[in-house]
N, C-alpha and C positions, 0 to 999 in steps of 0.2 A: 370285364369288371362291371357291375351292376352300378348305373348312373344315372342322373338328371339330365335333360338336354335342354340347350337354351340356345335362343339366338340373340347375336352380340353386333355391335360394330365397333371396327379400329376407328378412332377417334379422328385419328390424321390423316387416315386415307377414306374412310369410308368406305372402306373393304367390311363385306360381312361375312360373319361365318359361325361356326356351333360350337358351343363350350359344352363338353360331356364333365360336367362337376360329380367327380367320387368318391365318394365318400371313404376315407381311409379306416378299417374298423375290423368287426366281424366278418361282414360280407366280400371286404377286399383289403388283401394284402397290399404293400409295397411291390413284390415281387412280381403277383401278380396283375398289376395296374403296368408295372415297366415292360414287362411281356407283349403285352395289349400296344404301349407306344412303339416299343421294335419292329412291331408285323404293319402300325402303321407306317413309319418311315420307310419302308422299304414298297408302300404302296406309292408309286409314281405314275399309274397307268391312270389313261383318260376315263377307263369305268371300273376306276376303285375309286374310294375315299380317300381325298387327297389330307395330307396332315400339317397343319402351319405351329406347332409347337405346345407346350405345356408351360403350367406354371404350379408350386402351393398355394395356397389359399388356405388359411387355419388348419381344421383338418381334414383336408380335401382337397384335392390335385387335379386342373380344368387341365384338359385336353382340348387345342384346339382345330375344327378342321372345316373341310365344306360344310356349307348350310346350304339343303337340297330345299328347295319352297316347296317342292311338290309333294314333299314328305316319301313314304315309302308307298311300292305298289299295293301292299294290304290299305294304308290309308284310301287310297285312290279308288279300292275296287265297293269300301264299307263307305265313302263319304257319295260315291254314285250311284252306288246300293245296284251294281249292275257289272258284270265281269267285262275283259279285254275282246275284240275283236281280233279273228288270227294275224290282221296286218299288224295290227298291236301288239301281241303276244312276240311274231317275228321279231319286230326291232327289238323288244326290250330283251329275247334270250340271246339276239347277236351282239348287243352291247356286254349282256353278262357273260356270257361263252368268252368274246374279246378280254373283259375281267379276270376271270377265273384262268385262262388260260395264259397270262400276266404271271398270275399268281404261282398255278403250276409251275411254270419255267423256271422259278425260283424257290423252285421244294417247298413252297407254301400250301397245305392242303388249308379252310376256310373253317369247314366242318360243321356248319350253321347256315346254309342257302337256303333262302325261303322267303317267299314274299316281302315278308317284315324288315329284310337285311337288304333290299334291292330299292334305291333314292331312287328321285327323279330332281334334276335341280329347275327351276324356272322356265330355262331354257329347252326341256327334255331333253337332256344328259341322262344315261342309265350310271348310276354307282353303288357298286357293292360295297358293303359297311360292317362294321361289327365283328371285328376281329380279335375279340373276346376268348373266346375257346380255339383259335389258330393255331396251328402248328406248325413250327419250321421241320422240315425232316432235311438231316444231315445226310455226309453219305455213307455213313458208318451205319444211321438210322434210317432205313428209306419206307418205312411201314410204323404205323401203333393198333396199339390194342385195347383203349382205353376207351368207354363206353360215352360219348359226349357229340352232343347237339341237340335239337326237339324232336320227339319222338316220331311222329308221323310223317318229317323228311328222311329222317335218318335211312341207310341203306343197309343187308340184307346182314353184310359183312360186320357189319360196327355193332349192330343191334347183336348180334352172338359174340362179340368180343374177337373176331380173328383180326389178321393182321389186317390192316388197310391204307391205301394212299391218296392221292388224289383222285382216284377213280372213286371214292366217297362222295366226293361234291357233283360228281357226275349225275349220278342217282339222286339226289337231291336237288340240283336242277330239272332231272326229267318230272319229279315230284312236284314242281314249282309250276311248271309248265302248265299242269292239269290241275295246280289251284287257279292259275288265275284263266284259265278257261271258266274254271267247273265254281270258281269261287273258294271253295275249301279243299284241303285236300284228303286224297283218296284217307278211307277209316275214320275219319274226324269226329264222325258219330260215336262212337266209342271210348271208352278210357285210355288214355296215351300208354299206360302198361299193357293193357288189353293189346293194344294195336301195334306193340312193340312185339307182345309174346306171336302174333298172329303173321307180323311180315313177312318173318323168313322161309315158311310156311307155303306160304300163298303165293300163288300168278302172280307177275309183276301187274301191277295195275292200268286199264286204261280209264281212256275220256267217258265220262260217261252218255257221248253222244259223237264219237268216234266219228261217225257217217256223215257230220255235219262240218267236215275237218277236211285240207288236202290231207291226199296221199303223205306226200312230203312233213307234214305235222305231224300225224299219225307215226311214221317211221322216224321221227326225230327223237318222239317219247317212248316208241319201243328198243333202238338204240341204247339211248338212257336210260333205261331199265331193264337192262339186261343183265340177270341175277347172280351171274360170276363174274366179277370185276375185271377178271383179265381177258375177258371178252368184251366188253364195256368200252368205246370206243374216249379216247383221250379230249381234251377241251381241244387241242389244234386242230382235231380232224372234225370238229363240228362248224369250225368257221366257214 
């Protein structure tokens, strides 16, 4: 659900934390705003966004959850005007891998991984956020085929409409990976249609300075980019 963010404090404790105020209207349902709270309650893990409740407000309904100070790694890499170091890079994909792979366990695919969705709290905490376009998949439903996330993480499988699971987010971390190396990610030059019609097409993509990378990085993003899903290695096996 498309919202406002703010930061708040409980009065009595002095606990802080983020109100996402959304606006109830054209751009978000009811239905879809209670979607969004269900995928957060069921987030309990240390690198997810954690959730401390909701309320109305006229017309609009705060969500309330962690307040990250360090904002998200896209702030971090535009406010130093300078990309991650691989030691950097490491912690932050084994806190989201640890995330996502939370997620997974629980038929959660995210479907939106990307720099902009990954906190840092004060303390350098990694938390995944934005559970906006989530999907629970049942066991009746264990795949969709419905075209949704940003265009340039998006993975091979979703961008053509086949079936896909969690092996979605996989690709879209490996894509994450080589933004905050590279700063943006692979195709960015381009029109997000353009570079949708072009992915499934193309080489998985690398760094664009590979050589300056372990071994070990290097085969963590070609892993993760590995163009048929069920070869695609699962978030438990990347921990």
């Amino acid at each position: 659900a498309f919202g406002s963010v703010f930061k708040a404090v409980v009065k009595e404790t002095g606990f802080v934390v983020a109100i996402k105020e959304v606006l109830v209207g054209k751009l978000n349902d009811r239905d879809t705003i209670q979607k969004e709270i269900n995928m957060l309650r069921q987030c309990t893990n240390r690198n997810t966004v954690q959730y401390y409740g909701c309320c109305s407000v006229d017309d609009s309904i705060w969500i309330l959850t962690d307040y990250c100070a360090a904002g998200s790694i896209t702030d971090c890499i535009e406010l130093t005007e300078s990309t991650f170091n691989e030691k950097q890079i490491a912690l932050v994909l084994a806190a989201a891998v640890e995330g996502l792979s939370f997620l997974h366990s629980r038929h959660i695919v995210h479907r939106d991984v990307k720099c902009a969705n990954i906190l840092l709290t004060s303390d350098a905490v990694v938390k995944i956020t934005d559970f906006g376009v989530s999907e629970k998949l049942t066991q009746t439903v264990c795949v969709r085929n419905s075209i949704v996330g940003t265009p340039y993480w998006m993975s091979p499988e979703v961008i053509t409409g086949s079936d896909y699971g969690t092996e979605a987010d996989i690709w879209s971390l490996g894509i994450t990976a080589i933004e905050m190396t590279d700063g943006v990610p692979p195709h960015s030059d381009q029109h997000p249609m353009r570079a949708m019609f072009k992915i499934p097409f193309l080489p998985p993509p690398t760094l664009m300075s590979p050589s300056a990378y372990s071994k070990t990085f290097n085969d963590f993003i070609v892993q993760s980019l590995i163009k048929d899903p069920k070869r695609r290695p699962a978030a438990v096996e990347l921990l």
